[in-house]
C-alpha positions as CSV (number, residue, x, y, z in Angstrom):
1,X,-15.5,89.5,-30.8
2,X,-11.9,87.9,-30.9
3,X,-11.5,88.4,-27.2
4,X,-15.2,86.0,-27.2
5,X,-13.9,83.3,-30.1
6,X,-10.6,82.7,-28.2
7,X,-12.1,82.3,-25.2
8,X,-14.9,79.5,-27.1
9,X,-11.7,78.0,-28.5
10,X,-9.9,77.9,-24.8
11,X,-12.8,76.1,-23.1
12,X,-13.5,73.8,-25.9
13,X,-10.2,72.9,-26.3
14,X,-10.0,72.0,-22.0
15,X,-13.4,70.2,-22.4
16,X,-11.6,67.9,-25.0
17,X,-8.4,67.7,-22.9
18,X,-10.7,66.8,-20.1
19,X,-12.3,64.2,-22.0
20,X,-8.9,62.8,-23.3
21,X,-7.7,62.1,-19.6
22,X,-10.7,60.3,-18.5
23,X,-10.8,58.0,-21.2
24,X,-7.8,55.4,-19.6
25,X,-9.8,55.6,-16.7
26,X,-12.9,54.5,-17.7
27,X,-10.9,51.8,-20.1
28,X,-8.9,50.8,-17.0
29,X,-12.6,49.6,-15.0
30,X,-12.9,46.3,-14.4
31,X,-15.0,44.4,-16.3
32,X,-17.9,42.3,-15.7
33,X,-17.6,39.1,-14.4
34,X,-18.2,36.3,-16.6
35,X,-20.9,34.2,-15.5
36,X,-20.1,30.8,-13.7
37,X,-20.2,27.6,-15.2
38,X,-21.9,25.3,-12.9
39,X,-20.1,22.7,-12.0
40,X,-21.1,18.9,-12.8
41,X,-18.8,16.0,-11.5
42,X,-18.6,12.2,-12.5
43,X,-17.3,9.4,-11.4
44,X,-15.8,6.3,-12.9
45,X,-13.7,3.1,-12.1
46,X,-11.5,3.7,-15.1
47,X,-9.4,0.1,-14.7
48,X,-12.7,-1.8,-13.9
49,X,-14.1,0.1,-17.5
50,X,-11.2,-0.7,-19.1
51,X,-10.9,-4.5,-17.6
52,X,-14.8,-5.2,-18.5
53,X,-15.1,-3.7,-22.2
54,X,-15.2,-6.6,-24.7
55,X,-11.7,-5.5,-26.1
56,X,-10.1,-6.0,-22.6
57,X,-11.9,-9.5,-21.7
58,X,-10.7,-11.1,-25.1
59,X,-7.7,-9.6,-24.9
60,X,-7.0,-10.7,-21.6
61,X,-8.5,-14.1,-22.6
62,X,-5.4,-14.5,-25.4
63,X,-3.0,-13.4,-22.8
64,X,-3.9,-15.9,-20.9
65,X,-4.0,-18.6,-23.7
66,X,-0.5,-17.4,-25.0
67,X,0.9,-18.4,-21.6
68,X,-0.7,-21.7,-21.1
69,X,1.9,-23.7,-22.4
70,X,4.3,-22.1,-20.0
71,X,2.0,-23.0,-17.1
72,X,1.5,-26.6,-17.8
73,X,5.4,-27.0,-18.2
74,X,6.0,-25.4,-14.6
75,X,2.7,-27.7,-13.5
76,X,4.9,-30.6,-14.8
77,X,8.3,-29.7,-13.0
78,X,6.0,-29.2,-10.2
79,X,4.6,-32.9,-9.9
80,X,7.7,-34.2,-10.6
81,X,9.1,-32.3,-7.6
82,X,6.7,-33.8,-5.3
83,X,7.0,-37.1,-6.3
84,X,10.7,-37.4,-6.3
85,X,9.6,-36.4,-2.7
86,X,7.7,-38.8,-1.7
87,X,10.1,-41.8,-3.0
88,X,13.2,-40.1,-1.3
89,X,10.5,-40.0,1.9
90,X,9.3,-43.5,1.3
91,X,12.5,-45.2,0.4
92,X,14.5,-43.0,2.5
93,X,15.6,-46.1,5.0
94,X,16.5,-48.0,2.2
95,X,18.9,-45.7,0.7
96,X,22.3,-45.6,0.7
97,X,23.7,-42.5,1.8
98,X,25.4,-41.8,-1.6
99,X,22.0,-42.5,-3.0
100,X,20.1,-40.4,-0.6
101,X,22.3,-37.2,-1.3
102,X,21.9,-37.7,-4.4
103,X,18.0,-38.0,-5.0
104,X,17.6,-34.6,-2.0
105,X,20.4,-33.0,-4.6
106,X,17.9,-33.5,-7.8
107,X,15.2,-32.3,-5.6
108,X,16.9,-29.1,-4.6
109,X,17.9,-28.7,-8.3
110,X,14.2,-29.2,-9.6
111,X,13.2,-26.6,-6.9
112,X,15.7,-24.1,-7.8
113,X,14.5,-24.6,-11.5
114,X,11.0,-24.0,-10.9
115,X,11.3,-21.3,-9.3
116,X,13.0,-19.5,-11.4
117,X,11.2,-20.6,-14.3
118,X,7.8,-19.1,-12.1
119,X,9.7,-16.1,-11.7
120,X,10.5,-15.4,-15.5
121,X,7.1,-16.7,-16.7
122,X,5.9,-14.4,-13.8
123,X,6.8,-11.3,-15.0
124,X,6.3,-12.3,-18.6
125,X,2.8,-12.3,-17.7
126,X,2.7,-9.1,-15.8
127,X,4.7,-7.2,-18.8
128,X,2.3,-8.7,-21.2
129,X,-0.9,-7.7,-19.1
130,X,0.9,-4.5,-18.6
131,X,0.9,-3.5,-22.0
132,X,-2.4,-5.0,-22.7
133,X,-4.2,-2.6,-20.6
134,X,-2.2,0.4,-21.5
135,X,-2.7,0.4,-25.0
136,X,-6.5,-0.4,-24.5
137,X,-6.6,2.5,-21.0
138,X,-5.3,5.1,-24.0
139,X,-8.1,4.1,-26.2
140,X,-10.7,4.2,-23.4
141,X,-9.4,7.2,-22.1
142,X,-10.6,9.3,-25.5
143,X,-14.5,7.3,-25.2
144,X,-14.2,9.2,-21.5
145,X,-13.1,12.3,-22.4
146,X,-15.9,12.3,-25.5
147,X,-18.6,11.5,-23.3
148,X,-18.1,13.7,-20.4
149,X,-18.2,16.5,-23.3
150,X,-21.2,15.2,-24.7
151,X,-22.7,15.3,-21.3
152,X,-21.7,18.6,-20.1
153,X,-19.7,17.1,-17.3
154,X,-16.6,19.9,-15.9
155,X,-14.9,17.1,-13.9
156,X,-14.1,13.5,-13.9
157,X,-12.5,11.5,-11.0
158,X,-11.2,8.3,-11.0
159,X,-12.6,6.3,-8.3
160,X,-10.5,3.2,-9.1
161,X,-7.8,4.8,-7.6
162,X,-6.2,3.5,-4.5
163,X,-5.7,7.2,-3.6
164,X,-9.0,8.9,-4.4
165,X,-9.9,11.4,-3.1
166,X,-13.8,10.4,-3.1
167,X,-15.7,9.2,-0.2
168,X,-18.6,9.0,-1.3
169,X,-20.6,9.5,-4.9
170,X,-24.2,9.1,-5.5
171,X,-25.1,6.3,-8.5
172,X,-25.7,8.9,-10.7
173,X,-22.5,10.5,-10.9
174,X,-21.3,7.0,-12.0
175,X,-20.8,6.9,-15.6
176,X,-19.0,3.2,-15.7
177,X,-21.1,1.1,-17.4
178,X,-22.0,4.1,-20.1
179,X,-19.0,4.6,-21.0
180,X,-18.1,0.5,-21.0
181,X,-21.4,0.1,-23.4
182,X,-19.7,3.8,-25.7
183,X,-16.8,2.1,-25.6
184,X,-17.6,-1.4,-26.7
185,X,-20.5,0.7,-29.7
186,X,-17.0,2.5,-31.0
187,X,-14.7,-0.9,-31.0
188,X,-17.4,-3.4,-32.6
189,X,-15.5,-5.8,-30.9
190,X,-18.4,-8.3,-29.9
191,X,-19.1,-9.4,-26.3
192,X,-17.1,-13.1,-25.4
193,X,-19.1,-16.4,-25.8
194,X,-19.0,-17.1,-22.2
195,X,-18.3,-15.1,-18.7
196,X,-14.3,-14.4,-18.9
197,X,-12.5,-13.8,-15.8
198,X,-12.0,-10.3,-15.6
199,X,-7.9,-9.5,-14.8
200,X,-7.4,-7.2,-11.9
201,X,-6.1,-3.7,-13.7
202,X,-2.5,-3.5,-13.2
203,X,-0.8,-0.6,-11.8
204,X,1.2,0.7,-15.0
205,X,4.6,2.5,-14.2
206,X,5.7,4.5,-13.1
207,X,1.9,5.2,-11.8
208,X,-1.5,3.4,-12.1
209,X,-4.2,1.0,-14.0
210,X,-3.5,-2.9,-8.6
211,X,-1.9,-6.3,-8.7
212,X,-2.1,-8.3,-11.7
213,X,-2.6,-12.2,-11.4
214,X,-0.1,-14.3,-11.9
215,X,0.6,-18.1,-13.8
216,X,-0.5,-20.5,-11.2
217,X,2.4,-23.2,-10.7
């Protein structure tokens, strides 16, 4: 009888040994696969959504404004330029030499002043269009980000990009002008009175956002 009981205890105890070792092997099996998220991919012309939204047309609009003073001064220099050219080329016979070196001297002058003056107002205009867009890019970026969410989209490229990588998107991947009309809904900033001239995005350093325009002389 204790010959029996040992040998129940022996086989019972290898049956439990047994188990013990296959249990890091069945932990150790890998484990199912999560299923796939389907992928869904948009499109958008970020600088164009950012250029078009109200905020960005008034803004650029008061740019623009702040800067006209500066362009009408340079306009001025301008004309004066050319009509100290055409007296020197009208008069020119008539001159003296002393006279004549001295008039082509205040042109060359003038000339040297306006263009530097068209330089500095220049990139002025380009810093403050600059940091126009990027503060308003950041703000756009977040109405972007909220609605691809809310839409269920996995990827968003930027097709205003001079290096995109798309060659081609159907219309209803484009999510533009939704995310233009979500964006100008959060601002409350109300559409301008009359068609502004939408800036070309600029390219913001070290990266982004094309040429901007610059102050016509």
């Amino acid at each position: 009888m204790k010959r029996t009981l040992a040998l129940a205890v022996l086989l019972a105890s290898g049956l439990v040994l047994n188990a013990a070792a296959q249990t890091p092997a069945a932990s150790a099996a890998p484990a199912a696969a999560a299923p796939a998220i389907p992928a869904k991919v948009a499109v958008i012309a970020f600088q164009v959504a950012v250029a078009q939204t109200n905020e960005g047309q008034r803004n650029f609009s008061d740019v623009q404004r702040k800067f006209e003073p500066k362009q009408a001064q340079l306009k001025t220099l301008n004309d004066d330029i050319e009509n100290l050219k055409k007296q020197l080329q009208a008069q020119g016979d008539k001159l003296s030499p002393a006279e004549s070196a001295a008039r082509t001297k205040k042109i060359d002058d003038e000339t040297k002043e306006l263009q530097r003056n068209a330089e500095d107002a220049r990139n002025d205009y380009q810093s403050a269009i600059g940091d126009m867009y990027n503060t308003l890019a950041s703000k756009v970026f977040e109405v972007v980000e909220a609605y691809a969410k809310e839409q269920g989209y996995t990827l968003v490229l930027d097709g205003s990009q001079q290096q995109s990588p798309i060659l081609w998107a159907a219309e209803t991947t484009d999510i533009t002008k939704p995310v233009i009309a979500a964006y100008n809904l959060k601002s409350g900033v109300p559409a301008p009175p009359t068609p502004t001239t939408v800036p070309a995005a600029p390219r913001p350093a070290p990266k982004a956002p094309g040429a901007t325009p610059a102050p016509k002389n």
